[in-house]
matplotlib code that plots the C-alpha trace (Angstrom):
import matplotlib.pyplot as plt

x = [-8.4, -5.0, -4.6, -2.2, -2.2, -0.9, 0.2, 0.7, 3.2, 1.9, 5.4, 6.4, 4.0, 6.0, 3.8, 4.5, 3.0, 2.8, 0.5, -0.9, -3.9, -4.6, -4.7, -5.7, -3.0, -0.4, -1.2, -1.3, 2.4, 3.9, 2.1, 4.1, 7.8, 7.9, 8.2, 12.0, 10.9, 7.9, 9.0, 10.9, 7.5, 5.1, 2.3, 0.9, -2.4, -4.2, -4.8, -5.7, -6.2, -7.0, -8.6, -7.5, -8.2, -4.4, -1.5, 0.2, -2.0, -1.7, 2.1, 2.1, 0.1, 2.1, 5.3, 3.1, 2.6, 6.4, 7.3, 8.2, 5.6, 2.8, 4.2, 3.8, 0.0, 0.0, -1.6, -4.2, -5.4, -5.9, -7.4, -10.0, -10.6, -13.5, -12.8, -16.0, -14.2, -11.0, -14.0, -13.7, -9.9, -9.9, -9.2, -5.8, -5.0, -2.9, -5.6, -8.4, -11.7, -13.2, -11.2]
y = [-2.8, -1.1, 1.9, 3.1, 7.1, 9.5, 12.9, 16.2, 19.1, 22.4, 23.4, 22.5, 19.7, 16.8, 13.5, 11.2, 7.4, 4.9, 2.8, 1.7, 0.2, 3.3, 6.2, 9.5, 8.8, 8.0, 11.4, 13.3, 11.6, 13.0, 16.6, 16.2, 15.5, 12.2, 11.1, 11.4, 11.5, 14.3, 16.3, 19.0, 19.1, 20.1, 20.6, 17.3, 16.9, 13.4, 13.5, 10.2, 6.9, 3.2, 0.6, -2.7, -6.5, -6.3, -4.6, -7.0, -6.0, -1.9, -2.8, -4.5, -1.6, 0.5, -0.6, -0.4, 2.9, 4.1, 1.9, 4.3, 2.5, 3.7, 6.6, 9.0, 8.6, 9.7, 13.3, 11.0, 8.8, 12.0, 14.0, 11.1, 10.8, 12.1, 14.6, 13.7, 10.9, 12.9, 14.2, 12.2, 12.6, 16.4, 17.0, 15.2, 16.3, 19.3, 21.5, 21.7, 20.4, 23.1, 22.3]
z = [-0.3, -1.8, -3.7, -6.8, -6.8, -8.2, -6.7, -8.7, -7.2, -6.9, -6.4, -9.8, -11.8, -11.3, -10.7, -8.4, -8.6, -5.1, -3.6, -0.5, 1.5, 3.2, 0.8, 3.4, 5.6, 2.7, 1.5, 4.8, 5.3, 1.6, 2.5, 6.0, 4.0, 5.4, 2.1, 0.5, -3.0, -2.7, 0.6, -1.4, -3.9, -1.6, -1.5, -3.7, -4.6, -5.5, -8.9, -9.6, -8.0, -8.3, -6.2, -6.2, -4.0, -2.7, -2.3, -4.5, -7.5, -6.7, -6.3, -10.0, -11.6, -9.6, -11.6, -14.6, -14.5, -13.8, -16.9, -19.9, -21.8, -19.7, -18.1, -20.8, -20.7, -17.0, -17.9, -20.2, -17.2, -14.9, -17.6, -17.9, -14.2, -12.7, -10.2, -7.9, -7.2, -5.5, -3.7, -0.5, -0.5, -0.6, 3.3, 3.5, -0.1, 0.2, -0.7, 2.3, 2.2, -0.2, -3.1]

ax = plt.figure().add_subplot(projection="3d")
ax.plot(x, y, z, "-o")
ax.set_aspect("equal")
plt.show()
């Protein structure tokens, strides 16, 4: 199993799109700074993600959604996305369990 998420900066809004097969601990990492691109954004919230067979696939959606094409319907995907489903993510999200 692999993942394509997306992370939103509390700090200032920006998103940030990656992917991995293990999406707590890829969270934890960014919310850590261990993460060039987000670790002057913190904290990040998962906003969004995607499951997918391999990392291969995540990778190629991945890509996907950084094109300029896609990228500008960002806000559209996570305004569609059923927040029950961030749900089980919430502890290594940036925002405690009770969020």
């Amino acid at each position: 199993m692999a993942f394509v998420y997306i992370l939103e900066s509390a700090k200032d809004g920006q998103l940030y799109t990656g992917s991995t097969t293990d999406l707590r601990r890829r969270i934890k990492e960014h919310n850590l700074g261990r993460s060039k691109s987000t670790r002057y954004r913190r904290p990040l919230r998962l906003v969004y993600y995607e499951e997918h067979t391999t990392l291969v696939e995540a990778r190629i959606r991945e890509k996907a959604l950084k094109s300029p094409t896609l990228g500008k319907h960002k806000r559209d995907l996570i305004a569609r996305f059923p927040s029950n489903r961030l749900i089980m993510f919430a502890k290594s999200n940036g925002r405690g369990a009770s969020s």
